[in-house]
C-alpha positions in Angstrom: 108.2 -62.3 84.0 110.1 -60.7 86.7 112.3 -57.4 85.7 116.0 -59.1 84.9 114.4 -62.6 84.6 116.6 -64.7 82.0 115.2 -65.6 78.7 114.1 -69.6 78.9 116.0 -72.1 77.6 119.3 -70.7 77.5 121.9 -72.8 76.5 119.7 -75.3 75.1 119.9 -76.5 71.6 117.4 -75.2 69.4 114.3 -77.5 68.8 113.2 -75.0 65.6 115.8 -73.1 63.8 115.6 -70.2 60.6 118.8 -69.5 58.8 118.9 -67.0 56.0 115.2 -67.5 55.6 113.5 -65.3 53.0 109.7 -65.9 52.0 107.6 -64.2 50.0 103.3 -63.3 49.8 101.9 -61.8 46.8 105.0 -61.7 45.0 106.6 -59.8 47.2 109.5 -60.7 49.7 108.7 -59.8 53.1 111.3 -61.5 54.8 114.6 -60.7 54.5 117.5 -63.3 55.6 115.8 -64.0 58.4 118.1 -66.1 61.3 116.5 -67.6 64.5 116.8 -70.5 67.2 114.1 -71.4 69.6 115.1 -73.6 72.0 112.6 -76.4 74.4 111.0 -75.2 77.7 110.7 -71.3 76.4 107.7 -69.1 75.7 109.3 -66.5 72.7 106.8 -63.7 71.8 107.2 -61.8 68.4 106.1 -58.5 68.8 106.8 -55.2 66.2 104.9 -52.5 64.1 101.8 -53.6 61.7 103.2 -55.4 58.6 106.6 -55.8 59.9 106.3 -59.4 58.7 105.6 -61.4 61.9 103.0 -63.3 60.7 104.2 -64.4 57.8 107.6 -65.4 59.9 105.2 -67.7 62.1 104.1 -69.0 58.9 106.9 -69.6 57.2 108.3 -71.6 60.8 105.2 -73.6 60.8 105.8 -74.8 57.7 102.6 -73.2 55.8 104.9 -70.8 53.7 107.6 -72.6 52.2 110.7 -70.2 51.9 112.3 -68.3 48.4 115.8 -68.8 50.1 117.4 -70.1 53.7 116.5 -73.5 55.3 114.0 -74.1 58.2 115.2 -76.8 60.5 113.1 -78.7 63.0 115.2 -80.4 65.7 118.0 -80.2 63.5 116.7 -81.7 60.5 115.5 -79.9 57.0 111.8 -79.5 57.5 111.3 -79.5 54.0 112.5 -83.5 54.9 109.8 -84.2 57.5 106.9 -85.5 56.3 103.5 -83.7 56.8 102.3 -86.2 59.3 105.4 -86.1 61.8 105.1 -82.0 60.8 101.9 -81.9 61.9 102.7 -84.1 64.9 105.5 -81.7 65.8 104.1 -78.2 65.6 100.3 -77.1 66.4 99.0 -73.8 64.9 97.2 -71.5 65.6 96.2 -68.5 63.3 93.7 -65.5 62.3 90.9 -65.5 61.3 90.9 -69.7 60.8 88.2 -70.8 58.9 86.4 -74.0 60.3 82.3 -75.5 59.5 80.3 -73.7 61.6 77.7 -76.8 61.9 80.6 -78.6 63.7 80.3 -78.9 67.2 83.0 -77.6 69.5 84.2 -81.4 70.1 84.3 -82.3 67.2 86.6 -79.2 65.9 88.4 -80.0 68.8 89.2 -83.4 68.0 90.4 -82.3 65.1 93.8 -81.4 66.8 94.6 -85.2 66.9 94.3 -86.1 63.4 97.9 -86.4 63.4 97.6 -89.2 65.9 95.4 -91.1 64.2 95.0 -93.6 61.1 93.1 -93.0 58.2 89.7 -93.0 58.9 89.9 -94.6 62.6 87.9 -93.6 65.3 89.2 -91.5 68.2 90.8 -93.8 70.9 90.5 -93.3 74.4 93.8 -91.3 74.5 92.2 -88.8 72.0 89.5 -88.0 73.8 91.3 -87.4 77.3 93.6 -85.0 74.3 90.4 -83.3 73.8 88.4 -83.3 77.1 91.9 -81.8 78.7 92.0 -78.9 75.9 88.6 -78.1 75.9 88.9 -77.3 79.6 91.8 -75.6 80.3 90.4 -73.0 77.5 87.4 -73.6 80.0 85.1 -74.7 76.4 83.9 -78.2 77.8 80.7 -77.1 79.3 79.6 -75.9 75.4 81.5 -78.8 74.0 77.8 -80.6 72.2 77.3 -76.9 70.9 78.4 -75.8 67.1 80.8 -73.8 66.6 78.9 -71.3 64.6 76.3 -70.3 67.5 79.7 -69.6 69.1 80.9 -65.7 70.2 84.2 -64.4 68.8 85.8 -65.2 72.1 84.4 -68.5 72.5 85.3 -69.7 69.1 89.0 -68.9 69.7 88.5 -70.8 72.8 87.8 -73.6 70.6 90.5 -72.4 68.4 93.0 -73.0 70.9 91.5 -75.9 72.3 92.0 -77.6 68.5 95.8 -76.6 68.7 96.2 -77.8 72.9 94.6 -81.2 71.3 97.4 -81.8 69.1 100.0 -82.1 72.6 102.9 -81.1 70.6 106.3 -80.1 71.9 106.1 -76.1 69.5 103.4 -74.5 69.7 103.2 -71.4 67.0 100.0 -69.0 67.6 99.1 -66.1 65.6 97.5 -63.2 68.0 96.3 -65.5 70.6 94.5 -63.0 72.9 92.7 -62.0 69.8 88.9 -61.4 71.0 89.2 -62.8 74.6 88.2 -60.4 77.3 91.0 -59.8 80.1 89.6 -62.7 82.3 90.4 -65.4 79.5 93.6 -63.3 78.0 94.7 -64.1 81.9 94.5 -67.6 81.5 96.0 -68.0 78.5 99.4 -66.4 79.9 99.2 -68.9 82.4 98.8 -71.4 80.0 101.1 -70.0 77.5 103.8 -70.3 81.2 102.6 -73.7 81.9 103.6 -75.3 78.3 107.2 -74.0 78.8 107.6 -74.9 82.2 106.8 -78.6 80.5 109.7 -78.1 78.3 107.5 -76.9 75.1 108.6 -74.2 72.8 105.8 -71.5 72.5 105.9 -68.5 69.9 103.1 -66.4 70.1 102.6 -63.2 68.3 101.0 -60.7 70.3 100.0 -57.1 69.6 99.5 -56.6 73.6 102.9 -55.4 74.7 102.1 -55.9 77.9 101.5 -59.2 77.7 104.1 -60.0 75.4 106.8 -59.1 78.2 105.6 -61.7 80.0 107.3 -63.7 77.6 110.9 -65.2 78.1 112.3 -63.4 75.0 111.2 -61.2 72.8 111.8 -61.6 69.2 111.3 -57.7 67.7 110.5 -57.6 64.2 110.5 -54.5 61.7 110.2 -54.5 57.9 110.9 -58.3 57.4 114.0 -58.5 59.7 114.8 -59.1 63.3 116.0 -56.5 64.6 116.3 -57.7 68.2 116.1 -61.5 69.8 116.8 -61.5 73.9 115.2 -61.6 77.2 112.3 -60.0 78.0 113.7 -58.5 80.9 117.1 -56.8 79.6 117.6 -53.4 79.1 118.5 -53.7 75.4 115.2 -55.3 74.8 113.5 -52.5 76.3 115.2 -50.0 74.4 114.8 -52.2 71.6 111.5 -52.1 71.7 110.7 -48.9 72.1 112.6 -47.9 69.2 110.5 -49.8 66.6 108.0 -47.9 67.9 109.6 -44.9 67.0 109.9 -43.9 70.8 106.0 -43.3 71.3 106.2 -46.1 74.1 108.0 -46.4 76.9 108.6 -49.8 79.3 108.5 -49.7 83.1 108.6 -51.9 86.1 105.5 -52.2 87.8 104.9 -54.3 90.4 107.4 -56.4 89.7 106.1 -56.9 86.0 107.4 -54.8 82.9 104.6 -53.2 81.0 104.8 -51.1 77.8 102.9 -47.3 78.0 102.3 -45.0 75.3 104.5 -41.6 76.1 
């Protein structure tokens, strides 16, 4: 994103929305009133200090960690209301460390992206496998597709990964460490990507441990010890100071090239 770029979707209603969210893992809380709008056609990245609770927050807005206190709304309704069909229809995830049979092959993992779509135990329609064919290459994973995913590399597999979560064509898209294991090449292509699903008026929340590409972002959304600290453009000033105080100062962000990037001091 361009240095004093605008944070996408401003002024929109929000298509995702925490209020007073708390959740818990272990037994212990780690989010702590927790209050946040996403809104259509914007690519939000959560970025903040190991264990400040990010991943569980991407959990808990997915759906996969039901919340101790606040309410979770999805396009303006309870989600706790939607059923796990229309859920599952409505957000695509993608986390760590998923796992998935290594003796399926990488279409068939794919495919599993439009379960959603389909009836019990029907065959994929023709629709489903355009779904499919187009994820698998735009993660550029359809010339391996008869292949199982177990001969796979680390960086392939969350090719696939991502491929399974593209598959499902749903307006939020929530991934956990994205760029995890891709070499620069591919993490290129999937900021493209991650640009191209807003500009279609999806809502993308990645979080990313690579500042760098993280203010590339619309917003950022700064977590630290289970709270936000800091929700606005990726470009403003206050972000950037933001920023580089939950990291206690030891980076700093600069324009480069018309690009912010985050350096260690």
């Amino acid at each position: 994103m361009r240095p004093g770029a605008p944070a996408g979707g401003a002024g929109a209603g929000a298509v995702l929305e925490a209020r007073g969210l708390h959740a818990a893992q272990g037994g212990a809380e780690v989010l702590h009133g927790v209050d946040l709008r996403l809104a259509a056609g914007s690519w939000t990245a959560v970025v903040g200090p190991n264990g400040a609770g990010k991943s569980t927050l991407l959990k808990a807005l997915a759906g996969l960690l039901p919340p101790s206190r606040g309410e979770l709304l999805l396009q303006g309704r309870p989600l706790a209301h939607v059923g796990a069909r229309a859920r599952a229809r409505a957000i695509a995830w993608l986390g760590q460390n998923e796992a998935t049979a290594d003796d399926l092959s990488v279409h068939d993992v794919a495919m599993l992206g439009r379960l959603p779509h389909r009836a019990w135990l029907a065959p994929p329609a023709a629709a489903d496998q355009a779904a499919v064919e187009r994820a698998l290459r735009a993660t550029h994973a359809w010339a391996w597709r008869d292949r199982p995913l177990g001969s796979l590399s680390g960086g392939e597999r969350q090719r696939v990964l991502l491929a399974r979560a593209l598959a499902v064509q749903a307006p939020i898209v929530l991934m956990d460490e994205p760029l995890a294991n891709l070499d620069p090449p591919h993490q290129a292509d999937w900021l493209a990507m991650a640009r191209a699903l807003a500009a279609e008026g999806r809502t993308v929340v990645s979080v990313l441990h690579e500042l760098p590409a993280a203010l590339r972002a619309d917003a950022l959304v700064i977590v630290a010890r289970g709270r936000i600290v800091h929700h606005g453009a990726s470009g403003d000033a206050a972000t950037h100071h933001a920023l580089e105080a939950v990291f206690d100062r030891r980076i700093a962000v600069h324009a480069v090239a018309g690009q912010w990037i985050a350096v260690a001091r």
